[in-house]
C-alpha positions as CSV (number, residue, x, y, z in Angstrom):
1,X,40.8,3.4,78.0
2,X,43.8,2.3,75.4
3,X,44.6,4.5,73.0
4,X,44.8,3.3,69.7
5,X,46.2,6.1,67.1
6,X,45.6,9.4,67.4
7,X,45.8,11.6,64.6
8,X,45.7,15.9,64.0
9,X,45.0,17.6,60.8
10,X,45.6,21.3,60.2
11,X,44.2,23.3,57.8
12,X,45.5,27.1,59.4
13,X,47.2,28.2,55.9
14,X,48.2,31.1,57.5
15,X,49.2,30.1,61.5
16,X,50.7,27.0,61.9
17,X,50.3,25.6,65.3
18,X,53.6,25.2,67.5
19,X,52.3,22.4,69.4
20,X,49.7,20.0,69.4
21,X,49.6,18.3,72.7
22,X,47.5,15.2,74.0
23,X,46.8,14.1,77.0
24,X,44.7,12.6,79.8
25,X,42.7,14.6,82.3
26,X,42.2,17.8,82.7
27,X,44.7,19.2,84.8
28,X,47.9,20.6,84.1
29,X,49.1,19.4,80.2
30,X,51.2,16.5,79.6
31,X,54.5,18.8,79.3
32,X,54.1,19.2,83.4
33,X,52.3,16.0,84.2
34,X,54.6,13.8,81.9
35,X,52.5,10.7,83.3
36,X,49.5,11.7,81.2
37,X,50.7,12.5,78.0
38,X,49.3,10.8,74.8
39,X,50.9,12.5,72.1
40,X,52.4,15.4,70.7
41,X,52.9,17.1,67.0
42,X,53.9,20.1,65.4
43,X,51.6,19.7,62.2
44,X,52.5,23.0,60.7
45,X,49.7,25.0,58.4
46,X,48.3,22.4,56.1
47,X,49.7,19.3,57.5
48,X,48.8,16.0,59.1
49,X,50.7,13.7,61.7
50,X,49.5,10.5,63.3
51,X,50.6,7.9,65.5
52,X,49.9,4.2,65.8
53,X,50.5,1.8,68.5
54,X,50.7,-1.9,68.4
55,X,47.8,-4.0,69.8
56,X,47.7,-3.9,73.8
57,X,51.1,-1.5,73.3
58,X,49.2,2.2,73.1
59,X,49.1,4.7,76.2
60,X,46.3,3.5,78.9
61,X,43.7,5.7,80.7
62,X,41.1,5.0,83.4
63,X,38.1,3.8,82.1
64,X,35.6,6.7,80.8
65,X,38.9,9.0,81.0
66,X,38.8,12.6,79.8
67,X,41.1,13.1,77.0
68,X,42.5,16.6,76.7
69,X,44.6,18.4,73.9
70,X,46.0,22.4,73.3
71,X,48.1,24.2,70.8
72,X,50.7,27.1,71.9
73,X,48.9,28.8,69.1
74,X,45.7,29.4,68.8
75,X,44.3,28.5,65.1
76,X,40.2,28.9,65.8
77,X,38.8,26.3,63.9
78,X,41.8,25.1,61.8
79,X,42.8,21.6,63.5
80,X,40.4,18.5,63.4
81,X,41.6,15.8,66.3
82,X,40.8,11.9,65.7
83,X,41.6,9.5,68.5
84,X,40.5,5.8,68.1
85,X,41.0,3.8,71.6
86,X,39.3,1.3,73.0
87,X,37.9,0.7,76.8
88,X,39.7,-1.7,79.3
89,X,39.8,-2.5,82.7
């Protein structure tokens, strides 16, 4: 799998979220198992932060690999994830 963008959304208003953090698998997160990381933000309360990668240039996966993200503060239902990619062997 090759990422394409990912993108996070966060609609808290009161708790902003430290840390957003991407990453493949689901094991340790990406700030232990540096290998797997995707991405990370810090989108505050209301904000939104993306990243884009150039054609054949974004992080790559196995095939059919689990994608995997936290926050170091919890903000129920307050952050909306969006992660385009596409499969390659």
């Amino acid at each position: 799998m090759r990422v394409i963008s990912v993108s996070v959304l966060s609609d808290a208003l009161t708790t902003a979220p430290g840390r957003v953090g991407v990453w493949f698998g689901t094991g340790a997160e990406y700030t232990t198992t540096v290998d797997n990381a995707i991405v990370g933000f810090a989108p505050g309360t209301t904000g939104f932060q993306s990243q884009t990668w150039p054609d054949g240039d974004g992080p790559l996966g196995e095939v059919d690999e689990v994608v995997s993200w936290d926050t170091t503060t919890e903000t129920e239902t307050a952050l909306f994830l969006t992660i385009v990619y596409r499969e390659e062997q």
